[in-house]
Structures are given as structure tokens and as C-alpha cells.
PyMOL CGO cylinders between C-alpha atoms (Angstrom):
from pymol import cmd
from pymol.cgo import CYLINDER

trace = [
    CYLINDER, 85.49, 99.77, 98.33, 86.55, 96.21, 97.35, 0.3, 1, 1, 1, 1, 1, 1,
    CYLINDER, 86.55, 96.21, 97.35, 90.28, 94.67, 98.16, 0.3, 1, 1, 1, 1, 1, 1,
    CYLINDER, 90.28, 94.67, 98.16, 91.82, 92.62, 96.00, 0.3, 1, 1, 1, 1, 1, 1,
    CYLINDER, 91.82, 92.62, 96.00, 94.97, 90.58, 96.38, 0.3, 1, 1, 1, 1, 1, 1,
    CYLINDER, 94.97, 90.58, 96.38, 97.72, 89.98, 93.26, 0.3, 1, 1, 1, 1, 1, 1,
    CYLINDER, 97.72, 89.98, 93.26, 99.92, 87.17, 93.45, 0.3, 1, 1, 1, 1, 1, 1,
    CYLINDER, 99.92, 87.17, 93.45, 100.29, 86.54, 89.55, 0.3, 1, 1, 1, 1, 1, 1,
    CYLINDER, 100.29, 86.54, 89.55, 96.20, 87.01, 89.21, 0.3, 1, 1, 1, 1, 1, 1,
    CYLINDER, 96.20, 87.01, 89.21, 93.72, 89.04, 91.22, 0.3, 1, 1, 1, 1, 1, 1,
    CYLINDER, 93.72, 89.04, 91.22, 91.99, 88.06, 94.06, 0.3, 1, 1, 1, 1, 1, 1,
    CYLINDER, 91.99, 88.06, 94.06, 89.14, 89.83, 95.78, 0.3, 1, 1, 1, 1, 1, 1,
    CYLINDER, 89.14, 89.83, 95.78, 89.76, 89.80, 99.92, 0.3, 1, 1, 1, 1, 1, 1,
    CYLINDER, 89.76, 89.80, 99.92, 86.73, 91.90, 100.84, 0.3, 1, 1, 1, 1, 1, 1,
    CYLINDER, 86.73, 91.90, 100.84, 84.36, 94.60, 100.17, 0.3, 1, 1, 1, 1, 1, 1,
    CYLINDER, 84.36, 94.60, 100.17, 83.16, 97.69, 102.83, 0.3, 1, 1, 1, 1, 1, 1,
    CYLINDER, 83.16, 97.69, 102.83, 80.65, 99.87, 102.01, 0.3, 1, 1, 1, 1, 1, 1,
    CYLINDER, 80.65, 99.87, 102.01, 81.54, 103.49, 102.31, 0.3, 1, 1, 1, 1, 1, 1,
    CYLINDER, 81.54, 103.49, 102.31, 79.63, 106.96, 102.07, 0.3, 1, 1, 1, 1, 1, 1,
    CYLINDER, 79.63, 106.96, 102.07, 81.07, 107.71, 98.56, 0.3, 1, 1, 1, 1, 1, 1,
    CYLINDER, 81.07, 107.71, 98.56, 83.37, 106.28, 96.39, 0.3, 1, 1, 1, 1, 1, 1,
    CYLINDER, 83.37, 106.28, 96.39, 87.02, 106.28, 97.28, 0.3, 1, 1, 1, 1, 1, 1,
    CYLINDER, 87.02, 106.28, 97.28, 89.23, 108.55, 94.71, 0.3, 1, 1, 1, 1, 1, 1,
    CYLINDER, 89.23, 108.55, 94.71, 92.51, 108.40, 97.01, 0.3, 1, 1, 1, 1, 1, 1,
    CYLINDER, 92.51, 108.40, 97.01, 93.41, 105.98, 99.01, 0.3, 1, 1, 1, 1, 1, 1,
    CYLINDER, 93.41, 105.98, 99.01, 96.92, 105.19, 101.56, 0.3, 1, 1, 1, 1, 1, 1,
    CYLINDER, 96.92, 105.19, 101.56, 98.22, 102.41, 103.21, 0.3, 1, 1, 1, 1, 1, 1,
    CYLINDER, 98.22, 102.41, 103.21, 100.43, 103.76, 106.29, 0.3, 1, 1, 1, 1, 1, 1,
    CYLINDER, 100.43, 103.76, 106.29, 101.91, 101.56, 109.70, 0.3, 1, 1, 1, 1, 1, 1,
    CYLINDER, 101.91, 101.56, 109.70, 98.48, 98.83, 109.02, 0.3, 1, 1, 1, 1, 1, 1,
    CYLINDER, 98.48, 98.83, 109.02, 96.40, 101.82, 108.52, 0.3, 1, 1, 1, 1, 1, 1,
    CYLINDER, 96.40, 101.82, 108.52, 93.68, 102.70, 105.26, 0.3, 1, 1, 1, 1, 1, 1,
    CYLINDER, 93.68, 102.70, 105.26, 93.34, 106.09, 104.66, 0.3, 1, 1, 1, 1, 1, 1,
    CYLINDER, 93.34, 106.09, 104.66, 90.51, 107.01, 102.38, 0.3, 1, 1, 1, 1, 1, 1,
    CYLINDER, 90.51, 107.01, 102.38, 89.91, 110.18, 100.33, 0.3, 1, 1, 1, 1, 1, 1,
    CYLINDER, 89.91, 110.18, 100.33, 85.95, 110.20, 99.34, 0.3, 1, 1, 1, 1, 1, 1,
    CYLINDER, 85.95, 110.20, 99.34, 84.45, 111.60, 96.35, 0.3, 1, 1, 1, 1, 1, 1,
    CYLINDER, 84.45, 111.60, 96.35, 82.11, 113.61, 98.85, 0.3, 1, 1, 1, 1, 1, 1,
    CYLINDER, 82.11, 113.61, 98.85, 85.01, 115.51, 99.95, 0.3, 1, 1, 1, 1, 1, 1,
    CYLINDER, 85.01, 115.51, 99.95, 85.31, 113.30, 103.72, 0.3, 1, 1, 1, 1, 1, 1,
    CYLINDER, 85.31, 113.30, 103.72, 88.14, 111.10, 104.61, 0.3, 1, 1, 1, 1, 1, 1,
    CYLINDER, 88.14, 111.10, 104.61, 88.08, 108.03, 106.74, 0.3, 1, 1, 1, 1, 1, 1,
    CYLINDER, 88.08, 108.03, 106.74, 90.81, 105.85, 108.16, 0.3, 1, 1, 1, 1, 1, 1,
    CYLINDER, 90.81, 105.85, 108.16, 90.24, 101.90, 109.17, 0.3, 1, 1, 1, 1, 1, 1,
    CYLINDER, 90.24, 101.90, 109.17, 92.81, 99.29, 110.29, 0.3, 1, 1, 1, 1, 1, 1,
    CYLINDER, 92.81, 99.29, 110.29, 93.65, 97.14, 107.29, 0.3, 1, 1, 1, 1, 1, 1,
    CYLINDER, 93.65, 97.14, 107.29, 92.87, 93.41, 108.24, 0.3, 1, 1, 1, 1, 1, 1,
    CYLINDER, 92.87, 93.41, 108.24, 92.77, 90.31, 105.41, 0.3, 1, 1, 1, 1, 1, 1,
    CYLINDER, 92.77, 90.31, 105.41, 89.20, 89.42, 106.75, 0.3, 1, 1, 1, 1, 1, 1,
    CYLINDER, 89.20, 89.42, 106.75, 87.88, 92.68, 105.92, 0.3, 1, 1, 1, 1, 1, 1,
    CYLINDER, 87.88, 92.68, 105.92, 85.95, 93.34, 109.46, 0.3, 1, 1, 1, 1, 1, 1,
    CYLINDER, 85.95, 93.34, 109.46, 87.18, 96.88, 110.06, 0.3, 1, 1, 1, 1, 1, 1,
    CYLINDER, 87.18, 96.88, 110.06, 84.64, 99.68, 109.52, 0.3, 1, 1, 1, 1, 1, 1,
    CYLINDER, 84.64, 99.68, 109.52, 85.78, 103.06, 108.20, 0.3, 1, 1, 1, 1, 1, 1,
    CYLINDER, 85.78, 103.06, 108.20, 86.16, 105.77, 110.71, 0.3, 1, 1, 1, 1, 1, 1,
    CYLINDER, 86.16, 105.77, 110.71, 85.31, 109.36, 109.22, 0.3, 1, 1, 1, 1, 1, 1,
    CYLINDER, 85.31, 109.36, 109.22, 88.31, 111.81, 110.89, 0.3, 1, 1, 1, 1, 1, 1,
    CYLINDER, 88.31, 111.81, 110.89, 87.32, 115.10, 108.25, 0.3, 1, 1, 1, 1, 1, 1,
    CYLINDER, 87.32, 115.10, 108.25, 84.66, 116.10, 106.26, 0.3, 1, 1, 1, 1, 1, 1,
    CYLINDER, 84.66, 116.10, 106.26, 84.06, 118.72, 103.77, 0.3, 1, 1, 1, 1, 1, 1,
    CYLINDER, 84.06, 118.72, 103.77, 87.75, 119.03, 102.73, 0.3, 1, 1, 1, 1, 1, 1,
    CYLINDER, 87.75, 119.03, 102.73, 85.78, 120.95, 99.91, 0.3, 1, 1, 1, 1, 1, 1,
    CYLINDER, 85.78, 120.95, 99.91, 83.08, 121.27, 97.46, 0.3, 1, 1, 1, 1, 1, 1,
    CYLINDER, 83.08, 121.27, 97.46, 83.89, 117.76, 95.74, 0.3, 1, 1, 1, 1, 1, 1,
    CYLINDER, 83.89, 117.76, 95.74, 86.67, 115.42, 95.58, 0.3, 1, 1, 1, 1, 1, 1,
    CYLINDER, 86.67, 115.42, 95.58, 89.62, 114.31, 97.73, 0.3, 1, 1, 1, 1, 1, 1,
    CYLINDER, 89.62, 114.31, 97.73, 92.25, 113.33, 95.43, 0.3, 1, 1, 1, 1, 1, 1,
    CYLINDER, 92.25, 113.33, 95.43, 95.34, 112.96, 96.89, 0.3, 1, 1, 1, 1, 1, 1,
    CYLINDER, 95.34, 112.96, 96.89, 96.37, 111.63, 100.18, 0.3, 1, 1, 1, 1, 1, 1,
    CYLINDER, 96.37, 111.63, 100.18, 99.90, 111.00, 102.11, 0.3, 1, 1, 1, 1, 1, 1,
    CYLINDER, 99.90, 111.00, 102.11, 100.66, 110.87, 105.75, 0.3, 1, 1, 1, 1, 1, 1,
    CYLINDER, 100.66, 110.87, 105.75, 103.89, 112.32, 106.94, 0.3, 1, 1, 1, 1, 1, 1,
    CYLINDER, 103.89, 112.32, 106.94, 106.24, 112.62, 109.54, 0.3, 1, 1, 1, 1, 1, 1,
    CYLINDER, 106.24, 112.62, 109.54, 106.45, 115.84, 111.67, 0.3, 1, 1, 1, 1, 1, 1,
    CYLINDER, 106.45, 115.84, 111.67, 108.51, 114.85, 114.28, 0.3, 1, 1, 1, 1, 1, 1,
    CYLINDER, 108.51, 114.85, 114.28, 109.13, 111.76, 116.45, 0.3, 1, 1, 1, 1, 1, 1,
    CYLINDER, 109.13, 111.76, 116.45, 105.64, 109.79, 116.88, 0.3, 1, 1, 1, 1, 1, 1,
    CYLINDER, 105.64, 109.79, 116.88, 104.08, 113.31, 115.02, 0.3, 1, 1, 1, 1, 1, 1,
    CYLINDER, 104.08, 113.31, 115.02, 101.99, 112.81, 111.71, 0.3, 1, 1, 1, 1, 1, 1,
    CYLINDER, 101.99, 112.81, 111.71, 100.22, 114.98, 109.48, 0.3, 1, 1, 1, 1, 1, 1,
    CYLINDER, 100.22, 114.98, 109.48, 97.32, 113.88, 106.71, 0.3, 1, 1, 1, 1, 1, 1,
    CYLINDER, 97.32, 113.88, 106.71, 98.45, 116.06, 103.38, 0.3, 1, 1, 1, 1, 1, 1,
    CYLINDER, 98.45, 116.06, 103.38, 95.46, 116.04, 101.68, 0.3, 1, 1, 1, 1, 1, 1,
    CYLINDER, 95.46, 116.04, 101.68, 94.39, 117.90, 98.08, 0.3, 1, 1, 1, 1, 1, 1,
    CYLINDER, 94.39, 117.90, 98.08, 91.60, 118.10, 96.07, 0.3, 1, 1, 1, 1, 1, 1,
    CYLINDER, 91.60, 118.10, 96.07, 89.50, 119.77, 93.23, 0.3, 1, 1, 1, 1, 1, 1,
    CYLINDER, 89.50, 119.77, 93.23, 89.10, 122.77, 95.39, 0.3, 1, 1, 1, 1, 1, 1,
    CYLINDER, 89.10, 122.77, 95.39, 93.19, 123.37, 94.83, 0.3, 1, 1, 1, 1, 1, 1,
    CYLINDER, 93.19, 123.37, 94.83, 93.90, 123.50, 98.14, 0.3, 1, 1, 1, 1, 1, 1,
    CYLINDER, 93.90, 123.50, 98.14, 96.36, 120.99, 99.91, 0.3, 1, 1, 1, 1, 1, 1,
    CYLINDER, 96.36, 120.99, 99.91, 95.97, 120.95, 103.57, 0.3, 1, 1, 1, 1, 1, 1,
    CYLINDER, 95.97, 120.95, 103.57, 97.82, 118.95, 106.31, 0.3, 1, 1, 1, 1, 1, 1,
    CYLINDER, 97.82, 118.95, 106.31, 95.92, 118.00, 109.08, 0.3, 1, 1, 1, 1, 1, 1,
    CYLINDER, 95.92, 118.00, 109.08, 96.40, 117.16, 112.39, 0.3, 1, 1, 1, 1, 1, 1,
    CYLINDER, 96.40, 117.16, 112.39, 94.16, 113.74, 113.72, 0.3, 1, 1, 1, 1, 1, 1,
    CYLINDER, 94.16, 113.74, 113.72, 94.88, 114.24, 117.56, 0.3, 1, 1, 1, 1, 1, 1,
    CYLINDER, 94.88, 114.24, 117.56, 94.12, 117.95, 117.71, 0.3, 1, 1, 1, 1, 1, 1,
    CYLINDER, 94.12, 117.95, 117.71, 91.93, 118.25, 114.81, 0.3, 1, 1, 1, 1, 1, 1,
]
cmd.load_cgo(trace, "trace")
């Protein structure tokens, strides 16, 4: 995964290396959250430098692709992951009680 900046022209920040392609990615309160073409998702701190690692919190969503991701708001300091993919399911998951 490579991070580019755009202030009138592009920009690359930094690159990672990840276990497969990203097809979905969010941004969320400093967070990256990562839908991979193998079906896993990951979640890193977003930093300019590029020094964060990505942190795998599911796998196997399905037999392929994550393509769409959004966190949102349960309840006070309560998030879910929404997560769908080429398995047509969307599921929301839970990071703390997994």
C-alpha cells in the first residue's frame, strides 16, 4: 500500500507492505482500516512517516475480496467495523469482543 499526499500535485509519503492488496480502505479518529483482497482486514495508526505496521483484527471475511469498509457508532465510545464483500454478505464486527 503506498500513501500519497495532494496539495495541487501528488506526493508519495510512504509505502507498507501488506499480505494482499488493499481493495477498501478507511480513515477513522487517526486510524487505517484496510479491506484485503485475501478476504482479511487490518487496522494501523496513520502517521506521515509511514512507521506503523498493519495489525490483522479478521480474516476470512470470505472466499475473496473485502470491498467495502465503514466504522460506526453504536453507542457512546461503542464502534462497529461494517464490512462487505464478494461473498454478499455485510457484517459488523465487534474489535474488543471479537
Amino acid at each position: 500500500m503506498t500513501c500519497y499526499k495532494f496539495d495541487g500535485s501528488l506526493s508519495k509519503l510512504w509505502s507498507i507492505a501488506t499480505d494482499a492488496p488493499a481493495r477498501s480502505i478507511d480513515l477513522f479518529n487517526g486510524q487505517i482500516l484496510l479491506g484485503l483482497k485475501n478476504g482479511s482486514v487490518c487496522e494501523m495508526p496513520f502517521s506521515a512517516q509511514g512507521t506503523n505496521k498493519p495489525n490483522v483484527v479478521m480474516t476470512s471475511h470470505c472466499e475473496g475480496e473485502v470491498w467495502g469498509l465503514d466504522v460506526v457508532t453504536i453507542s457512546k465510545g461503542e464502534y462497529r467495523f461494517l464490512t462487505s464483500a464478494d461473498d454478499n454478505r455485510v457484517l459488523a464486527y465487534n474489535v474488543v469482543t471479537k
